[in-house]
N, C-alpha and C positions, 0 to 999 in steps of 0.2 A: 655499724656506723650510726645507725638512729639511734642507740642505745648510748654511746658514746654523747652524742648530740643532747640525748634528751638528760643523761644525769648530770652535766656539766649548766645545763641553761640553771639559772637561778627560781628555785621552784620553790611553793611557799610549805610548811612540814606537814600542813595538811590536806592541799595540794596532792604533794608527793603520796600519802595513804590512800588519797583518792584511789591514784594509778593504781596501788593495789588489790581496790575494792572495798574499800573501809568508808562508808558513808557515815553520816552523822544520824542516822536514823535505822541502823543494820545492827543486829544481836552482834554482844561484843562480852559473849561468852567467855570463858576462859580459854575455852578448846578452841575455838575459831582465832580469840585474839594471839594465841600462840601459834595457831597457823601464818596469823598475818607477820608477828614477830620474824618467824621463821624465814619467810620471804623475803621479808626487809633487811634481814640479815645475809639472805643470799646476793640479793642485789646491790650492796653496800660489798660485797665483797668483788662481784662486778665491776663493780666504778672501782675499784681500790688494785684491780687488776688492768683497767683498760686506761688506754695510755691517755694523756689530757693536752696533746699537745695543740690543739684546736682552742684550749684556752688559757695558756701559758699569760700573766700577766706580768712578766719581765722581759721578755723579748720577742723584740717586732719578727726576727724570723725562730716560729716556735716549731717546725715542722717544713727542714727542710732537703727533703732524700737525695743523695750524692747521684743516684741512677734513675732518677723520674723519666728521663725518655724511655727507657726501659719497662716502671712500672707502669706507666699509666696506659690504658686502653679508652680509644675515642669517644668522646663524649661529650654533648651539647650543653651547655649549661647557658640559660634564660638570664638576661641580663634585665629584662623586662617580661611580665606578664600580664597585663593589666585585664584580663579577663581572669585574674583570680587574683587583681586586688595586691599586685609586684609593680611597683612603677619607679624607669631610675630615671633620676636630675642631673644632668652639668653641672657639677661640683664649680666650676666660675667659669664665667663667658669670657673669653679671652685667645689672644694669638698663641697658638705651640709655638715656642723659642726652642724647644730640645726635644729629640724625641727619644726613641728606644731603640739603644745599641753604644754600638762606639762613638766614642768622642775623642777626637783628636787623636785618632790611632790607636790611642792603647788603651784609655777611658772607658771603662763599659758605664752605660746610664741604665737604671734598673726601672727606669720607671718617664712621663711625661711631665716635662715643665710650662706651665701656662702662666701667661703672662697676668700682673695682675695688681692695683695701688694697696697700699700697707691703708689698712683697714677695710677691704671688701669684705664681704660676707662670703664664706664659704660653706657650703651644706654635703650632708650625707648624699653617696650617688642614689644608695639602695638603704632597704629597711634593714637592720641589725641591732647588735648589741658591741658597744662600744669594748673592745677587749681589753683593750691600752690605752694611755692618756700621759703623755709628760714631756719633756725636757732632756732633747739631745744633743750638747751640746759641741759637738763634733761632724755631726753628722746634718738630721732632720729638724734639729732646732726644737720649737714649740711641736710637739706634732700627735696624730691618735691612729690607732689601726682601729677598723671596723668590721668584724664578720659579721656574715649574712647568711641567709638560708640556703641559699644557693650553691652553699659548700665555695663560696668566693670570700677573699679579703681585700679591704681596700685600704690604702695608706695614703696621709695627706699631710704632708710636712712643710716644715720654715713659717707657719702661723707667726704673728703678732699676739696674737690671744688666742690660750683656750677657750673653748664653752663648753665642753663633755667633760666627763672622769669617766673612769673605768667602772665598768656594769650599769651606765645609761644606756636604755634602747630608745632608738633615736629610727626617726623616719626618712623616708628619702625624702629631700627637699630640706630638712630641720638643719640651722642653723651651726656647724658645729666649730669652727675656728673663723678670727680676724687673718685675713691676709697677708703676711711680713716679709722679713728677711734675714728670720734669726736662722742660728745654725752653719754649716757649708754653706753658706750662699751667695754673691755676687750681685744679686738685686733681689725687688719683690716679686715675687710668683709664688704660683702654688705646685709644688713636686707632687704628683699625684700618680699613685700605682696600684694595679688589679693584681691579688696573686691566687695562686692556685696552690693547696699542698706547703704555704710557703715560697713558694717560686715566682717570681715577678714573669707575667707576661704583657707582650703588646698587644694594645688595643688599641691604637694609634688610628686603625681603620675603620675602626666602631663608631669612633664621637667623635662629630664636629664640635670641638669644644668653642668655637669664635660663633656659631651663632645658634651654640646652644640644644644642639639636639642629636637624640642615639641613632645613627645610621643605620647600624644593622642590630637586634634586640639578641640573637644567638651568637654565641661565644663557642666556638669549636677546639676543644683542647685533643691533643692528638703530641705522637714523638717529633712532631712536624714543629711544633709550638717551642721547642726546646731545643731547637737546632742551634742557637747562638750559645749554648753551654759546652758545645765539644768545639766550638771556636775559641772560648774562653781559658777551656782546659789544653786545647793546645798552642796556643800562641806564647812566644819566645819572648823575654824583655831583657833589656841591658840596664846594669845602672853605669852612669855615667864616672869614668874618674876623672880627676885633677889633669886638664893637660890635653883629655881626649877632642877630636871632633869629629864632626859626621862621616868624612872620608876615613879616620884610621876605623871606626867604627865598622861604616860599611865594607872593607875591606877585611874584616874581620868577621866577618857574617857570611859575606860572599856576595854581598846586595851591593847595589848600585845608589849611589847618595839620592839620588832621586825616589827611591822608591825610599829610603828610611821616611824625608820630607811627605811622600805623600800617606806613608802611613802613621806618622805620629802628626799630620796637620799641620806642619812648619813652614818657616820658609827660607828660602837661601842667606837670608840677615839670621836667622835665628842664630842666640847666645846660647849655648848649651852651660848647666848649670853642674857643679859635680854633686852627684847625689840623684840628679834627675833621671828616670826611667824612661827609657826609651824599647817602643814597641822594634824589633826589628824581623818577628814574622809572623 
């Protein structure tokens, strides 16, 4: 993984001969420089064998394993360390409107909504290198993903304005999007998401994001963390036809109108639409 980490960070070519031991003041014989060639050729074949999904600059999720509760074994990962010079920032001070999970019964939300006016300033939480930078317009709108050393990503969507492009390293605190409402969105806030491996987790209990500061600095990832994925992989949905409603529906499931209601968030006036999804378990 360091190896992965270190050929992919953008390194300068002589830099890079560094790491091999090629100083600018070292015999640069023919015998020694075909040693070093040699090397850089093995290493080059390294990176040309080891996978880069860590720095995929086309999609926000570049690495993301169908069975991670499975793969991953527990492990604390530092959200902060400020005795070796790691400090994160509240990406924007504001009320949680949405948190991490289901929405409206069948809706999963992969990430935190904080409230927020089209043009705040939004900043990096932690130190990284900007992976991605653009324009979703389906989805996260204006938006950027951020890795970190930390073996963490963080994603910050529906901006107003960019301020990053891909391959800035940007500090915790640095300014990195205007606050909007482009994209999926309903109003201004800022969509904000920690992931792991690719995998959106909650940290919902970490940061007080209304006034601003990290609750707890350790991030415990474990198959504990990834329990809402075998809820996701087994819940049932209906699409709705022409004609139906909630009773023939739940009648058809074997559910009681009341529970359809309390788990797609309805209520006894709702119009059921045809085409619309309904969670029914």
């Amino acid at each position: 993984m360091k190896i992965c980490i270190l050929l992919r960070m953008r390194l300068g070519f002589v830099y890079a001969l560094s790491l091999l031991g090629i100083g600018l003041g070292l015999d640069t014989t023919r015998t020694r420089l075909s040693g070093y060639r040699a090397n850089l050729a093995a290493l080059q074949q390294i990176e040309a064998q080891t996978p880069k999904v860590w720095w995929d600059r086309s999609h926000v999720s570049a690495c993301r394993p169908k069975n991670i509760a499975e793969l991953v074994a527990p492990v604390e990962i530092y959200l902060a360390d400020p005795d070796k010079g790691f400090h994160f920032v509240v990406p924007v001070r504001g009320r949680l409107n949405s948190g991490f999970g289901f929405r409206r019964g069948w809706q999963f939300h992969f990430g935190l909504d904080i409230d927020l006016r089209t043009g705040d300033t939004v900043v990096a939480a932690m130190d990284g290198e900007v992976r991605l930078a653009g324009y979703d317009p389906g989805g996260y709108g204006y938006f950027c993903v951020i890795a970190h050393p930390n073996g963490l990503e963080t994603v910050y969507g529906h901006f107003s304005r960019l301020l990053v492009t891909p391959e800035m390293v940007v500090k915790a605190g640095d300014p990195i999007g205007l606050g909007g409402s482009t994209g999926y969105s309903t109003g201004p806030h800022l969509h904000f998401e920690v992931r792991f491996m690719g995998e959106p987790v909650d940290v919902s209990a970490l940061i007080d994001f209304e006034n601003g500061q990290l609750l707890e600095p350790v991030l415990t990832i474990s198959a504990e963390t990834f329990k809402h994925l075998s809820q996701l992989h087994s819940a049932v949905y209906h699409i709705v036809r022409p004609g139906e409603s909630l009773y023939v529906i739940a009648r058809r499931y074997g559910v009681t109108v009341r529970y359809l209601i309390a788990l797609n968030g309805l209520s006894t006036r709702s119009v059921l639409r045809p085409g619309q999804r309904l969670r029914v378990r």
